[in-house]
ZADRENVEX-583521 format. One line per field, with one value per residue (C-alpha): residue number from 1; x, y negated, z; residue in one letter. Coordinates in Angstrom, 1 decimal. Example, Ala and Ser with C-alpha at 12.3 -4.5 7.8 and 13.67 -1.06 7.14 Angstrom:
! ZADRENVEX-583521
num	1; 2
east	12.3; 13.7
north	4.5; 1.1
up	7.8; 7.1
residu	A; S
//
This chain:
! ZADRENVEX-583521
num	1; 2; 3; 4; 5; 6; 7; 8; 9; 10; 11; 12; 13; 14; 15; 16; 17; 18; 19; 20; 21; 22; 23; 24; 25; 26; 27; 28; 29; 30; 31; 32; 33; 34; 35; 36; 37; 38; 39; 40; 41; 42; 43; 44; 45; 46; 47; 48; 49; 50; 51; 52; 53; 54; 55; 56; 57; 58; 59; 60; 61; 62; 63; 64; 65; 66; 67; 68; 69; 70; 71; 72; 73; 74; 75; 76; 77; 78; 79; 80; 81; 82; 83; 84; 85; 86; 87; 88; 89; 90; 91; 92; 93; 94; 95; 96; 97; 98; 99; 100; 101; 102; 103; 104; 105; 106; 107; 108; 109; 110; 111; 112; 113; 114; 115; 116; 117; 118; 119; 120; 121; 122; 123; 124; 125; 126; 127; 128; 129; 130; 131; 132; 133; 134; 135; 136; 137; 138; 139; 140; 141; 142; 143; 144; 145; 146; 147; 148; 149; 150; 151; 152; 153; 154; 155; 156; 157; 158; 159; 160; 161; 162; 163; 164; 165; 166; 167; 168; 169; 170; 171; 172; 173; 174; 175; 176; 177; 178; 179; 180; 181; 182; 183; 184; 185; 186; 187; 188; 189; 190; 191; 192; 193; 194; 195; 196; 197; 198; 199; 200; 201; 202; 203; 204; 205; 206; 207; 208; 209; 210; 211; 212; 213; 214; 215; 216; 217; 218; 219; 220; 221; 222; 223; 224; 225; 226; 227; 228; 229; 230; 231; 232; 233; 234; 235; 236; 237; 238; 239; 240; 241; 242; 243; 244; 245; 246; 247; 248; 249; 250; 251; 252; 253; 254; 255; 256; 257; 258; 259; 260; 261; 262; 263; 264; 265; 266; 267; 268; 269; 270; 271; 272; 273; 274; 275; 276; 277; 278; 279; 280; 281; 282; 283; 284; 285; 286; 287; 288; 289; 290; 291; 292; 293; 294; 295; 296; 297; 298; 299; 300; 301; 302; 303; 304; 305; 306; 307; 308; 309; 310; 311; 312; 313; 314; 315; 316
east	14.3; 12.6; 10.3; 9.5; 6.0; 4.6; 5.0; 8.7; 8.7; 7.5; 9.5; 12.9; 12.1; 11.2; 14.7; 16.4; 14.9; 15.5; 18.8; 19.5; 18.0; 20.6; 23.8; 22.7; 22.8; 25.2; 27.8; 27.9; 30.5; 32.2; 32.6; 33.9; 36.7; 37.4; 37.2; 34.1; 35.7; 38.3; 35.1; 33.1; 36.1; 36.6; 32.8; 32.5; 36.4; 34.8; 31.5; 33.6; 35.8; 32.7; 30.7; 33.3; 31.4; 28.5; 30.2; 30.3; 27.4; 24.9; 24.4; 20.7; 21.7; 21.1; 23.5; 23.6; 22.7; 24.2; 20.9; 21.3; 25.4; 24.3; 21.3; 24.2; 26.4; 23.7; 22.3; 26.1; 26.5; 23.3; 22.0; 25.8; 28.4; 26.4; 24.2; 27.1; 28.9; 25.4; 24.0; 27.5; 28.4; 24.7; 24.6; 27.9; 27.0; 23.0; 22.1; 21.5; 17.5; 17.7; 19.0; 16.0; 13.2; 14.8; 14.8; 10.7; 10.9; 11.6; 8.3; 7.1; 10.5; 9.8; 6.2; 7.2; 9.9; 7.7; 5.0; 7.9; 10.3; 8.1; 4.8; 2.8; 0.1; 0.1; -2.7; -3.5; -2.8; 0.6; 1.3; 0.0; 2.3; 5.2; 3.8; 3.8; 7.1; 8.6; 6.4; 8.5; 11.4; 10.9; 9.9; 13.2; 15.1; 14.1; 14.4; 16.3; 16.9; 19.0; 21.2; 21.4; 22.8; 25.4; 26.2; 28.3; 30.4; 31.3; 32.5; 34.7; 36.2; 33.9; 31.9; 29.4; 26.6; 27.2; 26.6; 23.2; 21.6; 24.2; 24.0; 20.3; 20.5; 22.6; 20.1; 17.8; 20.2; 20.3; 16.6; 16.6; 19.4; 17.6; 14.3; 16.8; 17.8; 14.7; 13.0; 16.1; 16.3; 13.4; 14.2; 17.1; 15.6; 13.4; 17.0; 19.7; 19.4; 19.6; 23.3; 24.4; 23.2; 24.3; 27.8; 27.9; 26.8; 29.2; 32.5; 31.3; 31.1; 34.6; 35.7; 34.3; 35.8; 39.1; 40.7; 39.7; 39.9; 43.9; 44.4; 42.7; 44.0; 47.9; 48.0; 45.2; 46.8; 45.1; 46.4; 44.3; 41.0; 40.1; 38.9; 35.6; 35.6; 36.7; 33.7; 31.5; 32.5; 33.1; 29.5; 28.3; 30.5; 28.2; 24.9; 25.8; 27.0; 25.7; 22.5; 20.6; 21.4; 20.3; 17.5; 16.0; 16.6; 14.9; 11.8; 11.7; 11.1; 7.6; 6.8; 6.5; 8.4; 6.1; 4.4; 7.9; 8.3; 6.1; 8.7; 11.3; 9.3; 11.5; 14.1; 13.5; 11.9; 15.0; 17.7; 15.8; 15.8; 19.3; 19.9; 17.6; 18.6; 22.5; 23.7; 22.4; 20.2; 16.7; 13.4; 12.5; 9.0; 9.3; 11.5; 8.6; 5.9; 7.9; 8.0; 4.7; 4.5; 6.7; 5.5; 1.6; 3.4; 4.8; 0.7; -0.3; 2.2; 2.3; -1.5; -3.3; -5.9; -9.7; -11.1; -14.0; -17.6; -18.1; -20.9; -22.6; -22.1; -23.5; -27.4; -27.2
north	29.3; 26.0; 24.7; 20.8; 19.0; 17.4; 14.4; 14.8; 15.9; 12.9; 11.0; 12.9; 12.6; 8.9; 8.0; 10.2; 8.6; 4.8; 5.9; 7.1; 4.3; 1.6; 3.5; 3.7; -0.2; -0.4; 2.0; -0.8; -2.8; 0.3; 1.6; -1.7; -1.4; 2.2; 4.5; 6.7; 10.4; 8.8; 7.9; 10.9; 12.5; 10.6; 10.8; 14.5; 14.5; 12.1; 14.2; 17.4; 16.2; 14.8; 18.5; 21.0; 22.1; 22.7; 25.1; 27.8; 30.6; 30.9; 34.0; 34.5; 33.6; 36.7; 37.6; 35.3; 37.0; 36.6; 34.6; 31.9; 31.8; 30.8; 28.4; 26.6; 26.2; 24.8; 22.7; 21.0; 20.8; 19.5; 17.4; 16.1; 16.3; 15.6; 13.1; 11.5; 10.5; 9.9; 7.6; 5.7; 5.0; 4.4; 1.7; 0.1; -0.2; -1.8; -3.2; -1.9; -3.2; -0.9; 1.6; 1.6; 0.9; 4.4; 6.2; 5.9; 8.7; 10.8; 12.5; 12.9; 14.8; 16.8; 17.5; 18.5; 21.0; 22.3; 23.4; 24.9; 26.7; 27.1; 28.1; 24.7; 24.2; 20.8; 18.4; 17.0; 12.9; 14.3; 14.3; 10.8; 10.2; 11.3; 9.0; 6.2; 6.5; 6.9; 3.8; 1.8; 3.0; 2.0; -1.2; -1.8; -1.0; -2.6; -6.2; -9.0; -10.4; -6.9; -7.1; -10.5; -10.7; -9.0; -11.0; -13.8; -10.4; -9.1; -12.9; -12.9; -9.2; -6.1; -4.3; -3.5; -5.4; -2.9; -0.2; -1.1; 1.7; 4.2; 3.8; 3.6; 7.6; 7.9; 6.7; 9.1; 11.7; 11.3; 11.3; 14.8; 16.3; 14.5; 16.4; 19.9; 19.1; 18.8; 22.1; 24.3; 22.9; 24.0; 27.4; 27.2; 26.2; 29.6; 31.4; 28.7; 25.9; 22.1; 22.0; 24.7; 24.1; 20.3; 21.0; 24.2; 22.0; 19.3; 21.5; 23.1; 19.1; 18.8; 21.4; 20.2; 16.4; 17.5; 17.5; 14.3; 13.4; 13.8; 12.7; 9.4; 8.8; 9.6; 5.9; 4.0; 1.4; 2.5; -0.9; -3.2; -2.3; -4.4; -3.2; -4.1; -1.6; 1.0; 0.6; 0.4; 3.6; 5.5; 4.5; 5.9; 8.7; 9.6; 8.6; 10.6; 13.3; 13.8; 11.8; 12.2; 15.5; 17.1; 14.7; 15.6; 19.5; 19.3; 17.6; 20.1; 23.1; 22.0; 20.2; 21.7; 20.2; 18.4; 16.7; 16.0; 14.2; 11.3; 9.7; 9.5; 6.1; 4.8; 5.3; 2.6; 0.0; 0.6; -0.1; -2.8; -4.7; -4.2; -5.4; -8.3; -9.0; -7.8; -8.5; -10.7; -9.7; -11.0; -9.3; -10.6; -10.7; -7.7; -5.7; -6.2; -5.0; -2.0; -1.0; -2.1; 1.0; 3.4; 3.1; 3.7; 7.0; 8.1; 8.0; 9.8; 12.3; 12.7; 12.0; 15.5; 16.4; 15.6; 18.3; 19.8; 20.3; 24.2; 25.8; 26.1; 22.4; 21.2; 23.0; 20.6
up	54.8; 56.6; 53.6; 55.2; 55.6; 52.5; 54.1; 54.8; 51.4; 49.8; 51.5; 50.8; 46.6; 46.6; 48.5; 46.1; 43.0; 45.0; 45.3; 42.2; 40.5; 42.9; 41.6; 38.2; 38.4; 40.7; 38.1; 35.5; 37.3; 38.2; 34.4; 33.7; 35.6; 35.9; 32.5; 32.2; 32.8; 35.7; 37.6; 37.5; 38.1; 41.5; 42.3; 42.0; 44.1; 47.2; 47.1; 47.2; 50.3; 51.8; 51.7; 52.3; 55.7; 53.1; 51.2; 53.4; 53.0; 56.1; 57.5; 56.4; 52.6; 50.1; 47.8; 44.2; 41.6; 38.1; 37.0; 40.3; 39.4; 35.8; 36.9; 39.3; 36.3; 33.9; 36.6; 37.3; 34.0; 33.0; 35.8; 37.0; 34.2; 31.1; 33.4; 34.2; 31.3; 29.6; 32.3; 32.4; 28.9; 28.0; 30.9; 29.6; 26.3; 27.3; 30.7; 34.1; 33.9; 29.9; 32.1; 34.5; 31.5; 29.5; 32.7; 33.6; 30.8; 33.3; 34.7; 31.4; 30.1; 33.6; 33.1; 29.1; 30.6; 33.2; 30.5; 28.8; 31.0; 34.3; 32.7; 34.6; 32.4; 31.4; 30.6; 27.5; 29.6; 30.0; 25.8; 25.9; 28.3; 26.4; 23.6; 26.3; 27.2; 23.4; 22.7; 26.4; 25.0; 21.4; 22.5; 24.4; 21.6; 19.0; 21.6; 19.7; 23.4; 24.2; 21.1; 21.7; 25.1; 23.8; 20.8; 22.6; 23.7; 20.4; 19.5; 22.3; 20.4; 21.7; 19.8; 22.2; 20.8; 17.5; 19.8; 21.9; 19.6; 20.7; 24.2; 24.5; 22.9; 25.5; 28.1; 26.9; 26.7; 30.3; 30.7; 29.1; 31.6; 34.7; 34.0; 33.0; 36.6; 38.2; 36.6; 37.7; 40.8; 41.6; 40.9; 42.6; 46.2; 45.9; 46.7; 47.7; 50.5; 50.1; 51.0; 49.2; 46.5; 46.4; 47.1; 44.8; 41.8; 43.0; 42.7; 38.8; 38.2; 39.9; 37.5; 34.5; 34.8; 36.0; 32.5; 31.0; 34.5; 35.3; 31.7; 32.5; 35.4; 34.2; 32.1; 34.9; 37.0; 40.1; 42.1; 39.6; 41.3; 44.2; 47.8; 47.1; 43.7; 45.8; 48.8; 45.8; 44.4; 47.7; 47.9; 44.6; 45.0; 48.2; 46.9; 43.6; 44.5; 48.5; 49.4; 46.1; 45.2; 49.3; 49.4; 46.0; 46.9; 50.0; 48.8; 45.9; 48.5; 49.4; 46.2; 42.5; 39.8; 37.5; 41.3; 42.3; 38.8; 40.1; 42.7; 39.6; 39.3; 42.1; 39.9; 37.1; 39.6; 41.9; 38.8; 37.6; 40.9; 41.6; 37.8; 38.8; 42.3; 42.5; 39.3; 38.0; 34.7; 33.8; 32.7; 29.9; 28.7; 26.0; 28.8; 31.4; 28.8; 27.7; 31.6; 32.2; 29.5; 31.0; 34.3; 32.7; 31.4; 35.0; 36.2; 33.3; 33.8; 37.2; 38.7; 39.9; 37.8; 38.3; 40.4; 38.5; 40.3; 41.2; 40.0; 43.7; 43.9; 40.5; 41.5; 44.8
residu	X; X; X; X; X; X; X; X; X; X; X; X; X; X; X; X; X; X; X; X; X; X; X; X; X; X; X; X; X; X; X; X; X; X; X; X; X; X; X; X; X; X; X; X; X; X; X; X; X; X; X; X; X; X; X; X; X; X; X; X; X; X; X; X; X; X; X; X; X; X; X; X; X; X; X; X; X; X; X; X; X; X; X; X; X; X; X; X; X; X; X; X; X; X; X; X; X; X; X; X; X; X; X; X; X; X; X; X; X; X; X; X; X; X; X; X; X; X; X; X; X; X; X; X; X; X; X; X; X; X; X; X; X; X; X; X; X; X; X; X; X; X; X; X; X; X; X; X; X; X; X; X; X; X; X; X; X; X; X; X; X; X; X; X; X; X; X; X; X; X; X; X; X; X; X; X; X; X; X; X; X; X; X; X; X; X; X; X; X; X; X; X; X; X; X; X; X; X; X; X; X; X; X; X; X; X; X; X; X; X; X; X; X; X; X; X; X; X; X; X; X; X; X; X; X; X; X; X; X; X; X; X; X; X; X; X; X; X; X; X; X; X; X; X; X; X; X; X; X; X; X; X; X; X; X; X; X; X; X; X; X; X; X; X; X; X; X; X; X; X; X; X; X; X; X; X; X; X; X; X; X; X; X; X; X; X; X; X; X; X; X; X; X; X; X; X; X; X; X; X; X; X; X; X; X; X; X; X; X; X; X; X; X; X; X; X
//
């Protein structure tokens, strides 16, 4: 299979991450007007549509084995479904720049589950990079300006500013399933190619919101959503399901996993500018400092090690 140029590489895993990081923002207005399941339903259904000339096995593709089949499910189910519904209820219960903060966990969740489940030895910077990002996170939490900026909601009758805590666990819940997503991934691309493996993950996803999905969408009033809703999802739906998914995959075949981890910092920077620029948010001063902090954890996760002197060198 045709492994791309590091460069290429590169390039393909930070225009993932920037585009992940745009629809993350970009999904708050969207779960405001279409119910959670409903729209991960419709994603994984114009993702589907969109990549039915991907599902079709290539001529030089071996036969899956019962451990890829398993891997596929796991990384659907991890890195799409439970993404999903993490990423979307977390962001409507916070704030699309929240959502981008939480997420700069990322290459340190990746690095951690790289150590673990792909044997990559891991430096001791990377455990103060997990304590970095707890530290970002923590920070963000415990903002009075976040549970504030909600507070005029919950007067007007929501209790969403009651549940700030519960969707920031959410956000991290999501941070945990994107680096589950990254490490099988890259197992995955050792057997399966870009495209089949983004639109084989897309239809378990398909599967797995179809329930909740047709329930949802039996009581919606599908007419209530204006034209511009619908471009806006038909968009996520592509960069969700389509774009991100092929881009990250292909970038992944040339790049290990816990080096791949470093372009997730286009994700935060990308949500939080769209938060910033498209909708509207601010940063304020403790949300700056507690990415300031996260993004200090992406470099101390991420960054190649010093190379050390050889011995032949050191007598020179």
């Amino acid at each position: 299979m045709h492994h791309p140029s590091r460069p290429l590489a590169y390039v393909c895993l930070a225009l993932s991450m920037a585009l992940v990081g745009s629809y993350v923002a970009l999904s708050k207005p969207l779960a405001g007007v279409i119910p959670v399941f409903l729209l991960a339903w419709l994603r994984f259904g114009i993702g589907g549509v969109a990549m039915l000339g991907w599902l079709r096995k290539p001529a030089d593709e071996p036969p899956m084995s019962a451990q890829t089949k398993r891997l596929l499910f796991l990384e659907s189910f991890l890195g799409n479904f439970l993404f999903t519904m993490c990423m979307l209820y977390g962001v409507s219960l916070t704030s699309a720049v929240s959502a981008g903060v939480t997420m700069a966990a990322i290459p340190a969740a990746v690095a951690v589950m790289s150590w673990a489940f792909l044997r990559e030895r891991v430096p001791p910077r990377t455990w103060a990079a997990v304590a970095l990002a707890v530290l970002g996170i923590a920070l963000l939490s415990l903002s009075k300006s976040e549970h504030s900026a909600h507070g005029g909601v919950t007067q007007a009758g929501d209790n969403t500013a009651n549940l700030t805590w519960l969707g920031q666990l959410l956000l991290i819940g999501a941070v945990l399933c994107e680096a589950a997503y990254s490490v099988i991934g890259k197992k995955l691309t050792g057997s399966l190619g870009p495209k089949r493996i983004t639109s084989l993950i897309n239809v378990w996803g398909f599967v797995l919101a179809t329930p909740l999905g047709l329930y949802t969408a039996y009581t919606f009033d599908f007419a209530a959503v204006s034209t511009g809703m619908w471009l806006l999802l038909v968009f996520y739906a592509l960069a969700a399901s389509v774009w991100t998914v092929w881009l990250w995959m292909t970038g992944l075949k040339s790049i290990p996993a816990a080096q791949g981890g470093v372009f997730t910092v286009m994700l935060p920077v990308s949500a939080a500018l769209v938060g910033v620029c498209v909708l509207g948010e601010t940063l304020t001063g403790i949300q700056t400092l507690a990415l300031g902090i996260a993004l200090a954890s992406v470099l101390l996760a991420t960054l190649p090690p010093r190379k050390t002197a050889s011995p032949a060198s050191a007598q020179q």
